[in-house]
C-alpha positions in Angstrom: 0.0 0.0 0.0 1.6 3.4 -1.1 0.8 6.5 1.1 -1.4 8.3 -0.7 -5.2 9.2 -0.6 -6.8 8.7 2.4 -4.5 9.3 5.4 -2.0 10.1 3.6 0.2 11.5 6.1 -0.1 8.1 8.4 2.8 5.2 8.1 1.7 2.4 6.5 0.9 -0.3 8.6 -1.9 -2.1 10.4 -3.6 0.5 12.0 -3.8 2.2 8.9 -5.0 -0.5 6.8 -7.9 -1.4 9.2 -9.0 2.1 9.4 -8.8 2.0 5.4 -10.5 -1.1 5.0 -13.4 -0.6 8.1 -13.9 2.5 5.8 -13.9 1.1 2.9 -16.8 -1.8 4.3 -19.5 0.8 5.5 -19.0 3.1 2.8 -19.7 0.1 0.3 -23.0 0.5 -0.3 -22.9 -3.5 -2.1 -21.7 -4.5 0.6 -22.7 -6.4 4.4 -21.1 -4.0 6.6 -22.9 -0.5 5.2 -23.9 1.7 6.9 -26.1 4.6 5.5 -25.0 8.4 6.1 -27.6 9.6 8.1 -27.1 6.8 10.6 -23.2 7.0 11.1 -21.7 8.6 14.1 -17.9 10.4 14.5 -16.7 9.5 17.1 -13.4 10.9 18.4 -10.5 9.8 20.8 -7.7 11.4 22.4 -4.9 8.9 21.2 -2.6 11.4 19.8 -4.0 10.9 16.1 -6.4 13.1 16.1 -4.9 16.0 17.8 -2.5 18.4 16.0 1.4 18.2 15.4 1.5 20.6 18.5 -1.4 19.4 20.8 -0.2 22.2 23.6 -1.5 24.7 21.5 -5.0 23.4 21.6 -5.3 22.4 25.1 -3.9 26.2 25.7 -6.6 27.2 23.8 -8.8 25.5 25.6 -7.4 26.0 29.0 -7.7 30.0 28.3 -11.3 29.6 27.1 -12.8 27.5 29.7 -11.0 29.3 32.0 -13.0 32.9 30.8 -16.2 30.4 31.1 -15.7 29.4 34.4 -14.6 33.0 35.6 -18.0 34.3 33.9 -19.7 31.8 36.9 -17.6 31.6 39.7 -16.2 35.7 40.2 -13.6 34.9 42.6 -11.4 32.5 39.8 -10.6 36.2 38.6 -8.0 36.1 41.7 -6.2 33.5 40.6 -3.0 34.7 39.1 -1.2 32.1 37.3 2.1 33.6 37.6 1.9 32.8 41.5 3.2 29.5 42.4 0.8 27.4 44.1 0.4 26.8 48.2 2.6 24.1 49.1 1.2 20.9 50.1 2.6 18.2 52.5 1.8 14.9 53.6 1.6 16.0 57.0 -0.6 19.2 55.9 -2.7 16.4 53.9 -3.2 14.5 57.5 -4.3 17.2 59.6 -7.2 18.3 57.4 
């Protein structure tokens, strides 16, 4: 199998060639394992494939933007500076509470 057409930028291998040839079954309308448009669902993991080159930037993104949600209901997260390092936490503080 060359590496071209349909993820195109993956190394071949098995992965690939199940995902291809899953693909490839329920988008054969001939054939057992079809399975009409309307009726299939995306489903997406976080196994690294799916994410960007640089997943950081995403989960900053993220990060900042729930962050502004979060602040919108709960005021007081506006204190939080993240440029302060956090309270220290100990075993023995852990114990006492």
């Amino acid at each position: 199998m060359t590496n071209s057409g349909h993820l195109a930028s993956w190394v071949d291998g098995g992965a690939k060639s199940r995902i291809q040839a899953f693909l490839a079954d329920i988008t054969n309308e001939d054939g057992d394992g079809f399975i009409p448009v309307d009726e299939r669902i995306a489903v997406f993991d976080n196994d690294g494939t799916l994410w960007p080159e640089q997943p950081l930037l995403a989960q900053i993104a993220f990060t900042i933007d729930r962050f502004a949600e979060l602040t919108a209901e709960q005021p007081e997260l506006a204190k939080f500076s993240p440029t302060r390092p956090p309270q220290r936490v100990t075993w023995i503080g852990l114990a006492m509470r």
